[in-house]
C-alpha positions in Angstrom: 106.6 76.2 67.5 104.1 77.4 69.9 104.8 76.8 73.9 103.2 73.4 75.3 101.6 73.8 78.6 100.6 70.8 80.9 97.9 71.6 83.8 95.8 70.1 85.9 92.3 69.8 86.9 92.6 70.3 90.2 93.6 73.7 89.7 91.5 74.9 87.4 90.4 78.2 87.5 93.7 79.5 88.2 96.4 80.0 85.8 99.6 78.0 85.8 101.3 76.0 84.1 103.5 72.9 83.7 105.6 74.3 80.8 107.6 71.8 78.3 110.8 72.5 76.3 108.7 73.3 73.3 108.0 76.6 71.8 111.7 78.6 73.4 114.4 80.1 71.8 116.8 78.2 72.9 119.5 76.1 70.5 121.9 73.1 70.5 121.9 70.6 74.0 119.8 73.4 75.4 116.6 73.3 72.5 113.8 74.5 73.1 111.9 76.4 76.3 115.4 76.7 78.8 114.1 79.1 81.7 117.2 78.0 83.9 119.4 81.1 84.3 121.9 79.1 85.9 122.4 77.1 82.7 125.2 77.9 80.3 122.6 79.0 78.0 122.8 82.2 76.3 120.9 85.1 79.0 119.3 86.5 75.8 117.8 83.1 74.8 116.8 82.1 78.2 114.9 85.6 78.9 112.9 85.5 75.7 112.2 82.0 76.9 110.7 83.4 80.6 109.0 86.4 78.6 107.2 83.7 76.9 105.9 82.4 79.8 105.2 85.2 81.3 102.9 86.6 78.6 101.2 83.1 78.5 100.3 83.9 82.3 99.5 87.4 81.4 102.2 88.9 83.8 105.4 91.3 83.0 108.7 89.6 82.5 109.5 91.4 85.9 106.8 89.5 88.3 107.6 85.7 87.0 109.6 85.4 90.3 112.6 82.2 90.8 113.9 81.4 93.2 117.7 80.7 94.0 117.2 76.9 94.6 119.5 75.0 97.1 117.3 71.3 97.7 116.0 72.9 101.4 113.2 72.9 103.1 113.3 77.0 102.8 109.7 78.9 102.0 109.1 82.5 100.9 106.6 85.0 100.8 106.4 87.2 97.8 104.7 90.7 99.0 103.4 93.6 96.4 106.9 94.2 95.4 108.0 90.8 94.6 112.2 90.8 94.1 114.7 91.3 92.2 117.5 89.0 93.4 116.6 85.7 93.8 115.8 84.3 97.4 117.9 81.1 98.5 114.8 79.0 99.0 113.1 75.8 97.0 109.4 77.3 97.9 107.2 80.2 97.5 103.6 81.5 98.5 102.0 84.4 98.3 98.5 86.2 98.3 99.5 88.7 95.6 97.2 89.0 92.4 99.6 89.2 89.4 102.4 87.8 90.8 103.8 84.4 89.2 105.3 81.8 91.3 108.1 79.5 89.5 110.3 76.6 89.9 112.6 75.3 87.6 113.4 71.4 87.2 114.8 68.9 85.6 113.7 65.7 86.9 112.8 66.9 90.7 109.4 66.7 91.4 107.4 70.8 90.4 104.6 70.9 93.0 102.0 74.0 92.2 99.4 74.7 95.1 96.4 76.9 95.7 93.4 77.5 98.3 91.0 79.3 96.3 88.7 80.1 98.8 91.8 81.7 100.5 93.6 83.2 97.6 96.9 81.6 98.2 99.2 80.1 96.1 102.3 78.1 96.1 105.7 77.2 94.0 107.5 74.3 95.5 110.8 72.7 93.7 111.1 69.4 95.8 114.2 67.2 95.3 114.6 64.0 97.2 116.4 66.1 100.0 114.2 69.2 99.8 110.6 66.4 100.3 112.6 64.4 102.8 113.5 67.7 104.9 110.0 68.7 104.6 109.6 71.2 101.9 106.0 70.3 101.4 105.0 70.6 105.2 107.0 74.0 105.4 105.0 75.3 102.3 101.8 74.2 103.5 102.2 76.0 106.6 103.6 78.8 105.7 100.1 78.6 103.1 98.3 78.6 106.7 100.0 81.4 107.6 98.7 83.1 105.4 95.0 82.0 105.8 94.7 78.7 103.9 93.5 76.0 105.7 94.6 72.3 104.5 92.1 70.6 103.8 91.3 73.9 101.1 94.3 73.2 99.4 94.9 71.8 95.8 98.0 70.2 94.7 99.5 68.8 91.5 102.9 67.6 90.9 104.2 68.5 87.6 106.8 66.4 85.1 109.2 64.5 87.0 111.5 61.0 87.0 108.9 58.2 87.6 110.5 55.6 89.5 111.4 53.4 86.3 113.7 55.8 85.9 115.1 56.8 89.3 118.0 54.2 90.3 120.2 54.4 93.5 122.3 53.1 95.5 121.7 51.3 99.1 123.3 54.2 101.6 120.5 56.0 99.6 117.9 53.5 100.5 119.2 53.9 104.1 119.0 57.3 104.3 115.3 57.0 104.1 114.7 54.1 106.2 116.9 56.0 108.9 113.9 59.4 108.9 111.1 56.4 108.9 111.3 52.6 108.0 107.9 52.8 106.5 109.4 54.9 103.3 110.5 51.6 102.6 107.3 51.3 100.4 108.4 54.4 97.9 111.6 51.7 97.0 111.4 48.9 94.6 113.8 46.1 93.7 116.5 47.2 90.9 119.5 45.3 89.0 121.7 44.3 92.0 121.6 46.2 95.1 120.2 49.0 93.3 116.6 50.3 94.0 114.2 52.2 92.1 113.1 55.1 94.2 109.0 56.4 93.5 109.7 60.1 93.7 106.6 61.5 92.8 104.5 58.8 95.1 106.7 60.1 97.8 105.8 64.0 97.7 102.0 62.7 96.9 102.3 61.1 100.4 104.1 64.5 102.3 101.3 66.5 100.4 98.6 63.9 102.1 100.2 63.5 105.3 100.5 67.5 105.2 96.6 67.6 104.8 96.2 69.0 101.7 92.4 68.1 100.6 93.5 66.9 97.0 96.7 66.2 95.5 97.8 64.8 91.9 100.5 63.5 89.9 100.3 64.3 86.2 102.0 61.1 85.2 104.6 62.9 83.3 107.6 61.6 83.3 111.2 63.6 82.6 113.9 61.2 81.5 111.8 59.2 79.3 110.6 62.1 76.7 113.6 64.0 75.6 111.2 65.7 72.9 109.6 67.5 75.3 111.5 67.5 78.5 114.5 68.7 79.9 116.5 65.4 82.3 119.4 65.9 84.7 120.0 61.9 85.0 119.4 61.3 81.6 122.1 64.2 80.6 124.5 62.6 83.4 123.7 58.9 81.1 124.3 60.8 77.7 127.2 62.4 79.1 126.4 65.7 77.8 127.9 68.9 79.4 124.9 70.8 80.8 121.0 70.6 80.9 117.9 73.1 80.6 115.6 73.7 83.4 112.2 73.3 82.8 109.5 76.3 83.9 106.3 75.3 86.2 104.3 78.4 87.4 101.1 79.8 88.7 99.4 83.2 89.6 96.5 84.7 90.7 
């Protein structure tokens, strides 16, 4: 089966991807295109699965950098000689031809970013905690940095739970309300005193309040497609042991 790659318009003209489970090496709970080296998948099966990906963005195996995630607010910069160990850190940017950013999810939210005009791109892995710390803002100014201006930037969110799909619980709610009682609006009424949170409407609105000049969902959503997407709640639901960790990248 050959790999399945979602992208966006927004950021065409530079190669990335929004990679589904389909087209990997991977077997049993794992099927599929498991890029998650923190899975109990087999090593072997998860780096033919990156290799994959990296020849589809026509980099070495070596320069499809990760990062260590750890739901923070934490951006780095990849220079010339990328890394070997993985930063702790749930964002990247970098100016580097040939170099390509990744994040790995399974429900969170996969935000890809470029300035052209600039040449900077962006990774960002943002979980409820990471978009609510302010992953987004950090990675758009750590773009600036680097000589991206705002309003130059390009956004698209990859596959990730739609809000159908994304129950929780009140101190949750609160949690929210506490930072700013207008994030009331990313909640809707659920069974009970349950609440269906709007993930990816809520890291469209940090990308907009950040300033970035255009910003997209891709409407894709995890839990509901297990044929072509790996799901952290929906493995919690199914009661399965572990989960793969789907691959969203861009380069230069």
């Amino acid at each position: 089966m050959t790999l399945e790659i979602l992208t966006s318009d927004l950021l065409a003209g530079t190669r990335h991807g929004f990679f589904t489970r389909r087209g990997g090496a991977s077997s049993g709970i794992y099927a599929g295109l498991n890029c998650g080296p923190g899975s109990g998948d087999q090593a072997s099966a998860v780096a033919v699965n990156r290799a994959r990906v990296a020849e589809a963005l026509g980099v070495p195996p070596a320069r499809l950098l990760s990062l260590h995630q750890i739901h923070s607010a934490e951006v780095v910069v990849a220079g010339p000689e990328g890394w070997t160990e993985r930063p702790r850190a749930d964002a990247a940017v970098t100016t580097v031809p040939g170099i390509a950013l990744s994040v790995l999810t399974a429900d969170c939210a996969p935000v890809l970013l470029r300035a052209r005009e600039a040449g900077v791109i962006g990774a960002v892995h943002a979980g409820w905690r990471g978009a609510l710390d302010g992953v987004i803002e950090a990675t758009v100014a750590a773009m600036g940095r680097l000589g991206a201006e705002p309003a130059g930037i390009q956004a698209a969110i990859g596959p990730t739970i739609s809000q159908r799909a994304y129950e929780v619980g009140p101190e949750f709610v609160e949690r929210f309300l506490d930072e700013d009682r207008e994030f009331g609006r990313f909640f809707s009424g659920g069974p009970g005193d349950r609440a269906l949170f709007n993930l990816p409407g809520f890291v469209l609105a940090r990308l907009r309040e950040a300033g970035v000049g255009e910003a997209e969902w891709i409407g894709a959503c995890t839990h509901s497609d297990p044929e072509r997407f790996y799901s952290y709640r929906r493995t919690t639901q199914t009661g399965q042991s572990d989960y793969g960790r789907l691959i969203s990248a861009i380069t230069l």
